[in-house]
N, C-alpha and C positions, 0 to 999 in steps of 0.2 A: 316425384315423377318416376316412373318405372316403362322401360323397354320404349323410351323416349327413343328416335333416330333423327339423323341428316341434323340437331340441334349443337353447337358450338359450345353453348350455356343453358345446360340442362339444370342450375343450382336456381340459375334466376327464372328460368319458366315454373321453377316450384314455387319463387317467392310471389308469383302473379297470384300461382291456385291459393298460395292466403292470402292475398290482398285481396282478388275483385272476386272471388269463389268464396261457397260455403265448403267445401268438400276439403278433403286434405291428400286424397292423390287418384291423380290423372296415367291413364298409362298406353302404351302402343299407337296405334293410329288416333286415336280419339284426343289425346296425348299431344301430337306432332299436329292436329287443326285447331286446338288450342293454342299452342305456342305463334301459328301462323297467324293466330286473331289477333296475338298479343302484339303484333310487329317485332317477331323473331324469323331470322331467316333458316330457312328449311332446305336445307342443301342434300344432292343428288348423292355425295361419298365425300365422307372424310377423311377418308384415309389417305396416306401422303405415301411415295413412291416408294420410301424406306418399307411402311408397315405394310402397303402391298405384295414387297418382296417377301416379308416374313411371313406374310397370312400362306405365302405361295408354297415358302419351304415347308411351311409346318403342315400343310395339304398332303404335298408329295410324301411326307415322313406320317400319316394317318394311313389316309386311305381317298380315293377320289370319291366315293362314295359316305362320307364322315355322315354329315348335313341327311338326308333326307332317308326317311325312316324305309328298312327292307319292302321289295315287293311283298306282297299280302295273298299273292296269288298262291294256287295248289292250297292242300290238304292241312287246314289248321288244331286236327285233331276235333273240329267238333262237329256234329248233326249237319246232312245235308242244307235240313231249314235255317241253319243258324245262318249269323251276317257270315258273308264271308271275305268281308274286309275287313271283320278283326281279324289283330294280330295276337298268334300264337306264340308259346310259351321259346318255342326256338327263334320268331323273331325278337320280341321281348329281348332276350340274350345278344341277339348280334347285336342289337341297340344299344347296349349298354357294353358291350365289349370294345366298341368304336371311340365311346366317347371315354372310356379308361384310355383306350389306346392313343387318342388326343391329347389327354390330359398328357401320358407320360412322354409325347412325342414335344410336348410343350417344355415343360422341365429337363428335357435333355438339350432342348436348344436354352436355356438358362444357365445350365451348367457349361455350356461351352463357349458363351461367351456370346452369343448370338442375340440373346434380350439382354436385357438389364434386370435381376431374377427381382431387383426392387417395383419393377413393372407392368411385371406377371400380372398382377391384383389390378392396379394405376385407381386409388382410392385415395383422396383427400380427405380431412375432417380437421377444423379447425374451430376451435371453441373459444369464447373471450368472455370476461367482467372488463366493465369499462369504472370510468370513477365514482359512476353514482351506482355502483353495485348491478347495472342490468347486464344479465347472463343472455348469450348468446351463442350459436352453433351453426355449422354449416357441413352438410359432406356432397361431395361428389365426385362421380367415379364413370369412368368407361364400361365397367363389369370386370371378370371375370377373362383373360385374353381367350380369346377362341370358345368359348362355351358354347354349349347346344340352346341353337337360340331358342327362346322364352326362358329362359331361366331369369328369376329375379332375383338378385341377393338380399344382402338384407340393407343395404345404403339405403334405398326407396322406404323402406320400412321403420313404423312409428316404434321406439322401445328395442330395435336392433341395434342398427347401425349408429343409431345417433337419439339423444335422447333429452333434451332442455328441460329445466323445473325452474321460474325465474327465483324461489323460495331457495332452491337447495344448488343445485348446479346442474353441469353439465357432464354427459360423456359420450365420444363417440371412436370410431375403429376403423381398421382396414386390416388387412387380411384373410383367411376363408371365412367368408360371409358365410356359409350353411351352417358353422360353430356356430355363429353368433346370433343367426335367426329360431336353431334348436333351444337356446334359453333368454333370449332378447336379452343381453347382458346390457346392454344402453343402460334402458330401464334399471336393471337389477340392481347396477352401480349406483343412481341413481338414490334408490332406496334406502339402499345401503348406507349413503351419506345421511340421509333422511334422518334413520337410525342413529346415526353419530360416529360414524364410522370416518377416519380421512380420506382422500381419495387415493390414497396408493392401500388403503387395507381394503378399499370398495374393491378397487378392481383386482384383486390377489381374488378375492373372490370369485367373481367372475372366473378369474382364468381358471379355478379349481372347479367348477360349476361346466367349465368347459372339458378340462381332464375329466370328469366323474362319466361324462354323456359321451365321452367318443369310444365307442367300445367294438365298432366295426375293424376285422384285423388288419385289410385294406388303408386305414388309416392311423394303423400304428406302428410307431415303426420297432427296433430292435428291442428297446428299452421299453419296451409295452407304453412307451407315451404317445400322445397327437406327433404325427407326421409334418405339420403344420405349423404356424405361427397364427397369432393375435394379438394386435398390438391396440392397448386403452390408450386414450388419451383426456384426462380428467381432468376439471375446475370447479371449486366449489364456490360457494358465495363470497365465502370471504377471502376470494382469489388465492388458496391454495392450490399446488394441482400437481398434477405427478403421470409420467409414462411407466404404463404395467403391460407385460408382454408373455405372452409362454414362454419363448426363448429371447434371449438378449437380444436388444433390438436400438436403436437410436430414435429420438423427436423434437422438435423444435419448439422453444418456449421465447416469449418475448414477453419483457418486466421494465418497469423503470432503469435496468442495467442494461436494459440492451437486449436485443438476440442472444441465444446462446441455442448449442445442439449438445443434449444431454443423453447418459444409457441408461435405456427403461429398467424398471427393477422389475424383475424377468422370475418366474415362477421355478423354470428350470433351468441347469445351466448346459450349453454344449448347442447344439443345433438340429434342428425338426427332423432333419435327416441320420442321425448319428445311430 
């Protein structure tokens, strides 16, 4: 499901489209009257008075104007005959200078305490073998907090975000989903195992596959690395598994011992920001 809304349980309206669908994703309004078929309730807002507040602060810290694309009117630099509701190269720019400015207006309310900077993302993935060896996976997520709506990460996405093989395993992620949809690391780990690789060297992989391709300077910070985190969350068939991350990060594993919360073995050491 992608840019699914007013849904509570966007994990289970995706398990319908495999059950009673041939297709494998449903997305936007077409999306939300299928979950409606399914007897899923389709609610007006979900947001709770808390995140109301926060959607409110981080508006006033943008701009009131964030959400909806520059006027188009006046002199776009082209041919009288041309449209002239395309947009020119200077709107193009405030466009993307709004939604930088969002971004950064969001991480600074992280840094001061105002979110929880673990639910910046708000992305789950949970992967399991049960006793008769069947591999199974699940992610879901809100997006991205505040993003320019249509944007799809890569959770919705078959070989990104999340990636099942009942033969070899599993893996799936959270964090910036555009890392992880520029080289569908799901998949790659995946393969990886395929190959014979364990899952903590699969997704060391990955996360190098992820340093190789971030090369925008926007998104690197002092130390020429990702600005960012990505955190793997891997199982193989024969229920080994392992959390791999850019930067140190923590994940939840549960075994015949019990729960436990363990530190990802982390590519680099310090933090995204450093």
């Amino acid at each position: 499901m992608a840019a699914l809304e007013g849904v509570r349980t966007p994990s289970l309206v995706a398990q319908k489209v495999l059950e009673v669908t041939d297709h494998h994703l449903l997305v936007g309004k077409d999306a939300q009257r299928f979950a409606r078929m399914m007897g899923f309730t389709v609610e007006d807002d979900l947001n709770t008075p808390r995140s109301r507040e926060l959607w409110l602060e981080w508006k006033r810290r943008t701009d009131p104007a964030h959400y909806p694309l520059p006027t188009m009117s006046g002199s776009t630099g082209r041919d009288d005959d041309a449209d002239s509701d395309a947009p020119g190269e200077s709107d193009l720019r405030a466009y993307l200078d709004r939604a930088e400015a969002g971004w950064r207006a969001a991480l600074a309310m992280a840094e001061e305490g105002l979110i929880d900077p673990e639910h910046l993302y708000g992305t789950i993935n949970c992967n399991a073998v049960n006793s008769a060896g069947h591999i199974c996976g699940v992610t879901t997520t809100s997006g991205l907090a505040w993003k320019i709506p249509g944007r799809v990460g890569d959770s919705p996405i078959l070989g990104a975000g999340l990636y099942v093989d009942g033969d070899v395993g599993a893996a799936g992620s959270t964090g910036r989903g555009e890392a992880n949809l520029f080289g569908l690391c799901s998949f790659l780990i995946v393969e990886e195992m395929r190959r014979g690789k364990s899952p903590k060297d699969a997704g060391i992989e990955a996360c190098r596959r992820i340093q190789r391709n971030t090369v925008e300077p926007r998104l690197l910070n002092s130390r020429r690395l990702p600005n960012f985190n990505v955190n793997f969350y891997i199982v193989n068939a024969r229920g080994e598994y392992a959390g791999v991350s850019l930067y140190p990060s923590r994940y939840a594993v549960c075994t015949d011992a019990g729960p436990r919360i363990l530190d990802t073995e982390a590519l680099f050491e310090g933090r995204p920001t450093d």
